[in-house]
C-alpha positions in Angstrom: -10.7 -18.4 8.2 -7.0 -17.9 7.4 -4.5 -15.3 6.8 -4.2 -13.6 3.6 -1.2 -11.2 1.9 -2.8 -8.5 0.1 -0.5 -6.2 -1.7 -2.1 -2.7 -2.8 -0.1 -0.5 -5.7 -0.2 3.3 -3.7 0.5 5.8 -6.6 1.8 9.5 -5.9 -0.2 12.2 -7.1 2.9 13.3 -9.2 6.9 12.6 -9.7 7.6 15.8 -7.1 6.0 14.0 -3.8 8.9 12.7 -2.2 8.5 8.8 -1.6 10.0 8.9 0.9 7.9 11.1 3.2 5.2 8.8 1.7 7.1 5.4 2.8 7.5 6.7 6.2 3.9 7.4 6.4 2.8 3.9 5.1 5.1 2.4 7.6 3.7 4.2 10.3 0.0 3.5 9.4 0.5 -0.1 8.7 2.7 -1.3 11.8 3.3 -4.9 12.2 0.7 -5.8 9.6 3.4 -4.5 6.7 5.3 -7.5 5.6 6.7 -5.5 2.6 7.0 -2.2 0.7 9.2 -1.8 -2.0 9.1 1.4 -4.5 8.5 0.0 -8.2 8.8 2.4 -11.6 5.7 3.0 -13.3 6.3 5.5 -16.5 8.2 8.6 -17.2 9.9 9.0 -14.0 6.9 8.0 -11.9 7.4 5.6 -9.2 4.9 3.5 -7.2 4.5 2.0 -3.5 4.3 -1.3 -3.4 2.9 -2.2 0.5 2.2 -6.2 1.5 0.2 -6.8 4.5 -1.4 -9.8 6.1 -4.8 -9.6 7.6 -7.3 -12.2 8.2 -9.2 -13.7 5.2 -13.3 -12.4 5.1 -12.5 -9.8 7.8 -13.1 -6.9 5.4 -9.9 -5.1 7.3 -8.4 -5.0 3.4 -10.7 -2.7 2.4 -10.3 -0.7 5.4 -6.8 -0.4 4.7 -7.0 0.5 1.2 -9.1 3.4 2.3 -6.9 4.6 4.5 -3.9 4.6 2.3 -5.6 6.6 -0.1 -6.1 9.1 2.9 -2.4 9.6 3.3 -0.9 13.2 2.1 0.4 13.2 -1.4 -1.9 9.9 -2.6 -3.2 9.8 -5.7 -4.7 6.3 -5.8 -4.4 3.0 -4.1 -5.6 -1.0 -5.9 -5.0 -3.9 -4.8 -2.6 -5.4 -7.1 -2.7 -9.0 -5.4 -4.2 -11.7 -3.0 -3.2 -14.3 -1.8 -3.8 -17.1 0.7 -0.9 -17.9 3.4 
């Protein structure tokens, strides 16, 4: 099996939670896997986490990580926005 980039769309639970407490925590949860993150605007002042990571195709570690994303303090909800084989 190969390597796939998955990129999951990690929404605040409001426009007070400060994104960047929330960046540093996605950093520090994903570690080397994160290839990307990237804050994107959503709608009326409401911005959302964009993360990238690579894991292996078929491993079921995606899922794994979108669970624990939407663990993180101050998460309202976490989706894979994209896949994609490497």
């Amino acid at each position: 099996m190969g390597k796939v980039a998955v990129t999951y769309r990690i929404l605040p639970e409001g426009t007070e939670i400060d994104l960047d407490e929330m960046e540093k925590s996605v950093r520090s949860m994903l570690g080397s896997k994160l290839v990307k993150l990237e804050s994107k605007p959503i709608a009326f002042g409401l911005k959302a986490l964009m993360a990238t990571v690579v894991v292996e195709d078929g491993s079921g570690e995606g899922d794994k990580i979108e669970a624990s994303l939407g663990a993180l303090s101050g998460v309202s909800s976490v989706e894979t926005a994209e896949v994609g084989l490497i």
